[in-house]
SEDRENZA-106710 format. One record per residue (C-alpha): y, x, z; residue number from 1; residue in three letters. Coordinates in steps of 0.2 Angstrom, whole numbers, always signed. Layout:
<recs>
@north Y, east X, up Z, num NUM, residu ALA
...
</recs>
This chain:
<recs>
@north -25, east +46, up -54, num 1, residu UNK
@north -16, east +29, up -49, num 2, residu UNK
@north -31, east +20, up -44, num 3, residu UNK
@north -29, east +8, up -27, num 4, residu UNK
@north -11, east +4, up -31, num 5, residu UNK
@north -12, east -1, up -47, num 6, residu UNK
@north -24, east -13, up -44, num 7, residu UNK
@north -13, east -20, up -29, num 8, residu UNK
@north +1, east -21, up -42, num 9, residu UNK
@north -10, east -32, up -52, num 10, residu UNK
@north -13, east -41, up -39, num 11, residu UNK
@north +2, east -44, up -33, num 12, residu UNK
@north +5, east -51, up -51, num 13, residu UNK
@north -8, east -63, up -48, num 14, residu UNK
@north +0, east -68, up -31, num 15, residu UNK
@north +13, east -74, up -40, num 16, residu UNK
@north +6, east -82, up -53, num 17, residu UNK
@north -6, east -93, up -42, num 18, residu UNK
@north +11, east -95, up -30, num 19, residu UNK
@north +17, east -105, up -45, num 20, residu UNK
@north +0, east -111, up -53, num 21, residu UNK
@north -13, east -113, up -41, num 22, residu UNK
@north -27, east -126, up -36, num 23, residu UNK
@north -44, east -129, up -26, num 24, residu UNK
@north -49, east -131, up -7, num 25, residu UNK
@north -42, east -118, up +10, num 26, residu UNK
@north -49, east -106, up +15, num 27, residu UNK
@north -58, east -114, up +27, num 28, residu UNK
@north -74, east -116, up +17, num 29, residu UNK
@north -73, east -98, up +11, num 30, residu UNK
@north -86, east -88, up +23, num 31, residu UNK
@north -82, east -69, up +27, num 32, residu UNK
@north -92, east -57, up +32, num 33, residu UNK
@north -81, east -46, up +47, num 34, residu UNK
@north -72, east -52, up +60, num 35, residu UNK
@north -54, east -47, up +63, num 36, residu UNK
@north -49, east -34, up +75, num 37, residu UNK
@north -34, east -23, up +82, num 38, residu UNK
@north -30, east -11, up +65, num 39, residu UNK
@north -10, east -7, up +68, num 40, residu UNK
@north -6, east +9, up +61, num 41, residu UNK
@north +2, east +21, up +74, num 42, residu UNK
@north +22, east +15, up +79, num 43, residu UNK
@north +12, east -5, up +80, num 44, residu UNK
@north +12, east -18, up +66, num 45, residu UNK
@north +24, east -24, up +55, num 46, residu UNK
@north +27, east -40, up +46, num 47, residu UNK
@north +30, east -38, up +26, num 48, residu UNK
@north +30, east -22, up +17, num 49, residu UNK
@north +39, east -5, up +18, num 50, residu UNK
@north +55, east -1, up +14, num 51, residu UNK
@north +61, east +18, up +7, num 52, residu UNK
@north +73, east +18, up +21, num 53, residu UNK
@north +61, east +11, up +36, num 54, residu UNK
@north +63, east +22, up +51, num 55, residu UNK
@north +48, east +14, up +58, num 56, residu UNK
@north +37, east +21, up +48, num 57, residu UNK
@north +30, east +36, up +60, num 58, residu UNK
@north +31, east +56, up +53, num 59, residu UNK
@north +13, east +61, up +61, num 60, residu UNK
@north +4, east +76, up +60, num 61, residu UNK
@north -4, east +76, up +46, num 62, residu UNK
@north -16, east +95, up +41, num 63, residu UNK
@north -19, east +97, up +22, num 64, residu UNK
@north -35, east +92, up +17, num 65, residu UNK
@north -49, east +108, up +21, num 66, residu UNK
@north -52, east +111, up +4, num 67, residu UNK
@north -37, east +116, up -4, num 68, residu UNK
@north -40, east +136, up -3, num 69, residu UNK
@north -26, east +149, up -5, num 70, residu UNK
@north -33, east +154, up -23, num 71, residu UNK
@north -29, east +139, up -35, num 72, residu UNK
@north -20, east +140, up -52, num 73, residu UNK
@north -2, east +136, up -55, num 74, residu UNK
@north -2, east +117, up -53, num 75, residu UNK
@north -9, east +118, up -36, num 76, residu UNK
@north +1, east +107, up -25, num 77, residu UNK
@north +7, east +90, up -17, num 78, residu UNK
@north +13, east +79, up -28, num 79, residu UNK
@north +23, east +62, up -26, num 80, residu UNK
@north +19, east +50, up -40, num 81, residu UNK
@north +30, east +34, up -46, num 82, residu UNK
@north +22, east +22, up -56, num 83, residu UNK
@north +27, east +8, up -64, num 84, residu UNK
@north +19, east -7, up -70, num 85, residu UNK
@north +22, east -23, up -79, num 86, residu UNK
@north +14, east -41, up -79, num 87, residu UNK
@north +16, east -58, up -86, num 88, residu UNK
@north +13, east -73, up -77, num 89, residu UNK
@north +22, east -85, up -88, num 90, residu UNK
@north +37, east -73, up -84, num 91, residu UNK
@north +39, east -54, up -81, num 92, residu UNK
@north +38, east -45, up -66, num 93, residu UNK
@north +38, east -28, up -64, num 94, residu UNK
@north +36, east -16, up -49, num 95, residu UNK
@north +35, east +1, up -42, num 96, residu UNK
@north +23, east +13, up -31, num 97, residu UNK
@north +23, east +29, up -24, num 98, residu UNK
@north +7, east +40, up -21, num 99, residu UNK
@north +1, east +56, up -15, num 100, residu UNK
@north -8, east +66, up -26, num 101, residu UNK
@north -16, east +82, up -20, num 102, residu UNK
@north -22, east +94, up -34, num 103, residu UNK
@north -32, east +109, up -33, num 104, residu UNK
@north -32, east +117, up -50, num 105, residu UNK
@north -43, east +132, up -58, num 106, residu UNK
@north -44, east +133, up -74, num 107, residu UNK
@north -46, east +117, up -83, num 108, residu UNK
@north -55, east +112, up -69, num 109, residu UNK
@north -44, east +99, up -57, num 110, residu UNK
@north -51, east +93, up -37, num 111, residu UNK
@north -38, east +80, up -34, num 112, residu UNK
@north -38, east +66, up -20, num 113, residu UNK
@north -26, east +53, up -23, num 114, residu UNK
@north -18, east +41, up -9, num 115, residu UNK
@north -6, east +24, up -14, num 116, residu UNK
@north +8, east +29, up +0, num 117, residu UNK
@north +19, east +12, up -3, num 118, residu UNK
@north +17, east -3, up -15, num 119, residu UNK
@north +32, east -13, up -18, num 120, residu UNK
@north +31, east -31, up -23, num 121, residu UNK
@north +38, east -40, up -36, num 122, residu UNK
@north +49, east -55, up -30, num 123, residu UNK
@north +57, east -69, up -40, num 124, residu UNK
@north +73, east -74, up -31, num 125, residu UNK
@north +76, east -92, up -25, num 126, residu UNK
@north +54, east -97, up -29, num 127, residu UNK
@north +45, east -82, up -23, num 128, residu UNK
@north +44, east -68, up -12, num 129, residu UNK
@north +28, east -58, up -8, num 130, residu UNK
@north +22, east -44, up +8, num 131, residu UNK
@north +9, east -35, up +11, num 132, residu UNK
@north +4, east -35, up +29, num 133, residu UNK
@north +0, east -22, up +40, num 134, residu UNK
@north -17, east -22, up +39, num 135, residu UNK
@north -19, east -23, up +23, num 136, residu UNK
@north -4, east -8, up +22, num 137, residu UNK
@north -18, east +2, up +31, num 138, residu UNK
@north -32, east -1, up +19, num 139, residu UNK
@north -22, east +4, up +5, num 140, residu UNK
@north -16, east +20, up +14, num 141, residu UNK
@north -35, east +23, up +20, num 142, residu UNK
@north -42, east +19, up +3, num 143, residu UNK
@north -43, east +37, up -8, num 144, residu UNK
@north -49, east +43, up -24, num 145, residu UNK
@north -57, east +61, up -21, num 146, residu UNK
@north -65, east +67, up -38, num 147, residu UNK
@north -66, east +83, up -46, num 148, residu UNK
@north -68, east +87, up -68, num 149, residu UNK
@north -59, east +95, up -82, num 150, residu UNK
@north -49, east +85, up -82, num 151, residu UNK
@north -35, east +100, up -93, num 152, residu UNK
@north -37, east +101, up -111, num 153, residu UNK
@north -33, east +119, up -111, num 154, residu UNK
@north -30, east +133, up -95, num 155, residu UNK
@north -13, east +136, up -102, num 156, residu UNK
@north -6, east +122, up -93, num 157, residu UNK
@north +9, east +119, up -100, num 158, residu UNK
@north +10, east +103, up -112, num 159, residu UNK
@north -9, east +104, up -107, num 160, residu UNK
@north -17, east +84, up -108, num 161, residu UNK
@north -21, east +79, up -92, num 162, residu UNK
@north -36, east +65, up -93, num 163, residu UNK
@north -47, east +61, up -75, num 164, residu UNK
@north -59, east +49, up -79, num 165, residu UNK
@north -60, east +30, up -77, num 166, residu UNK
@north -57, east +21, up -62, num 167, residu UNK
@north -62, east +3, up -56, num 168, residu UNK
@north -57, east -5, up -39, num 169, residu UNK
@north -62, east -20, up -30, num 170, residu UNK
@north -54, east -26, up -14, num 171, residu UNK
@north -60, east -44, up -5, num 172, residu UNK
@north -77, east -41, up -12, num 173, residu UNK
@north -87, east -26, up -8, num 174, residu UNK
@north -104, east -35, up -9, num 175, residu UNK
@north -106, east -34, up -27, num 176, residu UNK
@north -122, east -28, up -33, num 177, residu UNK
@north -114, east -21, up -49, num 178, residu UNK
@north -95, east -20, up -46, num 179, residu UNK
@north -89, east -17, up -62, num 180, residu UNK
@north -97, east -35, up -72, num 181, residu UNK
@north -103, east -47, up -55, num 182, residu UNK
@north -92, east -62, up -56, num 183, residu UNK
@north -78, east -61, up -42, num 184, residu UNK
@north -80, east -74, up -29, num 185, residu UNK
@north -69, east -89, up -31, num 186, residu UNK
@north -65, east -104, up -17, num 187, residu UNK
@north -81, east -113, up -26, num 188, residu UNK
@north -95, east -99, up -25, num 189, residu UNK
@north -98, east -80, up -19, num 190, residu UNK
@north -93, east -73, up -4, num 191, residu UNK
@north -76, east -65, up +0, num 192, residu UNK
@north -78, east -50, up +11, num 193, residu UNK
@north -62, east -46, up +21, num 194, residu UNK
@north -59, east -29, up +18, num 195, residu UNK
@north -44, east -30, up +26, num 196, residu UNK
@north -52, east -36, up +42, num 197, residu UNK
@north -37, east -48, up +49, num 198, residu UNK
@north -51, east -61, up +48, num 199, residu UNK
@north -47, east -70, up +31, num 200, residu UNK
@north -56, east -70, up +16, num 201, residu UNK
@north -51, east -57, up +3, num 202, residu UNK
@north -37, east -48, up +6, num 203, residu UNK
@north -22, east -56, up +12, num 204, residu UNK
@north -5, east -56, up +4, num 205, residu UNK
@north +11, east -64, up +13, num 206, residu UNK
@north +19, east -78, up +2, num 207, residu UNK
@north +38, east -87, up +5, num 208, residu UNK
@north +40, east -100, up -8, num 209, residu UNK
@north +50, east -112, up -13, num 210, residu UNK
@north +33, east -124, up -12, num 211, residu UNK
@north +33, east -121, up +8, num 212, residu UNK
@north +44, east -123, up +21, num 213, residu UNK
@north +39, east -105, up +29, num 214, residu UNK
@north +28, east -90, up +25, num 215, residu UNK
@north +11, east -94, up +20, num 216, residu UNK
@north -4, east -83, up +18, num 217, residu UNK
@north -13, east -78, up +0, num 218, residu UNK
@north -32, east -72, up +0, num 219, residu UNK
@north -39, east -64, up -15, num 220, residu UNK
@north -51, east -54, up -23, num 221, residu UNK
@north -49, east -40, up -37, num 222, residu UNK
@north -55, east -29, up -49, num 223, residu UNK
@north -46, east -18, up -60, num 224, residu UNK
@north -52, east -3, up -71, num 225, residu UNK
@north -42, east +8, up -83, num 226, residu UNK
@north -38, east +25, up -91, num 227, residu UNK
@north -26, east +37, up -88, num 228, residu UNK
@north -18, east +48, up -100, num 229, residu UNK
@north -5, east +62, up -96, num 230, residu UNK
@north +5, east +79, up -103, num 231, residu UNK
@north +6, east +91, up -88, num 232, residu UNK
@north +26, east +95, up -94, num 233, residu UNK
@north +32, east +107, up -82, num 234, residu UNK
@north +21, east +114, up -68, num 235, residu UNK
@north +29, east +103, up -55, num 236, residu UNK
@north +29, east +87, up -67, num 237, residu UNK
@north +17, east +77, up -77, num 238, residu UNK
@north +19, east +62, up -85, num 239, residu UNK
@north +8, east +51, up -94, num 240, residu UNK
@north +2, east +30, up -95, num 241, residu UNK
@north -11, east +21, up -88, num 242, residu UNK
@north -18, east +7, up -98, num 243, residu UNK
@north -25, east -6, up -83, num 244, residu UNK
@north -37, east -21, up -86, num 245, residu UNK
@north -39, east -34, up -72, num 246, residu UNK
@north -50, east -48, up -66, num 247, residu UNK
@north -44, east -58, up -51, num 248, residu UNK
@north -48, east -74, up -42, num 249, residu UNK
@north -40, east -82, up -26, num 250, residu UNK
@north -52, east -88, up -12, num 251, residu UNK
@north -41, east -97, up +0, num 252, residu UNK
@north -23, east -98, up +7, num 253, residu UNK
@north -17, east -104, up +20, num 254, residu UNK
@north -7, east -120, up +17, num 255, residu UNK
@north -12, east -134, up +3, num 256, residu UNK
@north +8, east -130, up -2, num 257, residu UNK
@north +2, east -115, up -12, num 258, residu UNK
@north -9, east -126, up -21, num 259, residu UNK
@north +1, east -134, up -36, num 260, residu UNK
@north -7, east -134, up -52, num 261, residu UNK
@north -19, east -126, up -64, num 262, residu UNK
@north -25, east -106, up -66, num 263, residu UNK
@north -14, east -95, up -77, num 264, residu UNK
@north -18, east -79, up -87, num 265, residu UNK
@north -12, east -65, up -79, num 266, residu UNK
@north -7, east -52, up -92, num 267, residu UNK
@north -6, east -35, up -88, num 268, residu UNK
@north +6, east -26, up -100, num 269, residu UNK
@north -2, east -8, up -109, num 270, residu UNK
@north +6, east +9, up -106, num 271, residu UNK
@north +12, east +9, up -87, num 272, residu UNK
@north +23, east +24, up -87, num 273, residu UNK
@north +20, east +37, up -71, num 274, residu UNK
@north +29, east +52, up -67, num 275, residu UNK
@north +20, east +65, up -54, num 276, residu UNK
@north +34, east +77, up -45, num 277, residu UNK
@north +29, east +90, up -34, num 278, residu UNK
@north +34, east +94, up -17, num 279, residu UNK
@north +35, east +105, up -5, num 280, residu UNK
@north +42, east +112, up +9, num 281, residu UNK
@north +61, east +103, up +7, num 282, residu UNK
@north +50, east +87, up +9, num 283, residu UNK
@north +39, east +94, up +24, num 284, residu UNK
@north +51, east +83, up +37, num 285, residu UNK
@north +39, east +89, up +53, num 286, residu UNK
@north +35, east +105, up +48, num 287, residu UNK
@north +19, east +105, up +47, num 288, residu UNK
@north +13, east +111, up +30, num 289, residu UNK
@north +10, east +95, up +23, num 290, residu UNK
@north +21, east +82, up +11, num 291, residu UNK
@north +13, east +66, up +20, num 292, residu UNK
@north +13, east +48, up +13, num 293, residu UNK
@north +26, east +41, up +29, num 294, residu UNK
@north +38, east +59, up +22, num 295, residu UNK
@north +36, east +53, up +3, num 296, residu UNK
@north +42, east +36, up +8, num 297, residu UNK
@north +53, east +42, up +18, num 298, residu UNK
@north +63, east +53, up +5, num 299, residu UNK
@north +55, east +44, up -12, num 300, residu UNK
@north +74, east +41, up -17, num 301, residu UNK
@north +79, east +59, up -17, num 302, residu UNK
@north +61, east +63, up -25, num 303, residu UNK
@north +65, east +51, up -40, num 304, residu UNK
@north +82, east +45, up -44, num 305, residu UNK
@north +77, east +30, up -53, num 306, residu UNK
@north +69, east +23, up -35, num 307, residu UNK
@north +84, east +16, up -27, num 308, residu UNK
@north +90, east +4, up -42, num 309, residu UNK
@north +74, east -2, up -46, num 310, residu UNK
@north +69, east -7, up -25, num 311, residu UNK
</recs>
């Protein structure tokens, strides 16, 4: 179910590790395969990430996706989804998302699309304090997993396992002949493809440390697979873990200040606790229907209570 986000979270893990640990040449040697162009979301660009509170980003029309008919069992909805997941990068750093998960539900039998609405990053006061840019915000929001299975143990429901299958992401380099076991490109060898098309290798994370007298740009590729497992506990909440594995490596940055030392492990912690609560029409801010990804932002305080002390 948490599939794009997760793996940002990972990498934001990694973006803070090389921060501290990183070496090898710029970017500049690093070829990329699309040229940048003009991809600000509707309300214009933004520098850094979202906040729950941002009245700048834009409550649009939004219809519900065509495939969600009228006739669907019980745990048909919208869902907002709250994940959390822990690294270690030689400390640890732990972080929150929010997604949309759409489900239609017959049987056992689930249609779901899920969507990473905002991916908070982790931040280590005083050393180092990492964004996401607009452009890479859009990908993310672009970027859905759409997959149908039985994916209920039983058609009761209730205290029913929920289980969708496996998931693997790769961002910064889609030219892999076999994604899930090619090598990722490096600064040395490969080629980084720039997903995130702001003209960079990789994708692109924004970095203020204490290593560089401004903000400084991060370029990386990743890959993360996993598993999710989950208890559908009432028909509006499920919760369950995710157990994440990640392979990662940096292809440029923009300053030699983010280059320090040596590579670190990045170890992601097992049994990421997640939390899906529907929603509905108290959540539907413009009335259209829909519980969009700007209205789950918007309100994800209200949604879960834990949100505000933890962001």
């Amino acid at each position: 179910m948490v599939r794009v986000a997760l793996a940002l979270l990972a990498c934001c893990a990694l973006a803070l590790a090389v921060v501290l640990c990183a070496c090898g040449p710029s970017a500049s040697n690093v070829p990329i395969l699309r040229e940048a162009g003009d991809h600000c979301p509707v309300g214009g660009c933004v520098d850094g990430g979202f906040e729950t509170d941002d009245s700048s980003v834009p409550i649009t029309w939004d219809p519900l996706e065509d495939w969600d008919g009228g006739d669907g069992g019980p745990l048909t909805g919208i869902f907002a989804v709250e994940a959390t997941v822990t690294a270690r990068a030689g400390i640890e750093v732990t972080s929150k998302q929010l997604y949309r998960l759409r489900i239609f539900q017959d049987g056992t039998s689930v249609h779901q699309k899920t969507t990473l609405c905002l991916l908070t990053l982790p931040s280590v006061p005083n050393v180092v304090t990492l964004d996401i840019p607009a452009a890479l915000q859009e990908l993310i929001e672009a970027t859905s997993s759409e997959t149908t299975g039985n994916y209920l143990s039983n058609p009761a429901i209730l205290e029913a396992a929920y289980i969708p299958p496996p998931f693997l992401d790769v961002l910064g380099a889609a030219d892999l002949t076999n994604p899930a076991t090619d090598p990722l490109p490096t600064m040395d060898s490969g080629i980084a493809t720039d997903d995130d098309n702001d003209g960079h290798p990789g994708v692109t994370l924004i970095a203020q440390t204490v290593t560089c007298t401004s903000a400084e740009q991060l370029y990386v590729a990743l890959r993360v697979s996993g598993e999710l497992a989950g208890t559908v506990q009432t028909l509006d909440v499920i919760t369950g873990l995710a157990q994440i594995h990640l392979d990662e490596s940096v292809v440029g940055y923009s300053d030699p200040c983010l280059a320090v030392a040596s590579t670190i492990t990045i170890t992601v912690e097992p049994n990421s606790p997640y939390r899906a609560q529907r929603v509905g029409a108290a959540q539907d801010i413009n009335g259209d229907g829909n519980v969009s990804c700007p209205e789950i932002i918007d309100q994800a305080s209200s949604i879960f209570p834990d949100w505000a002390s933890s962001n």
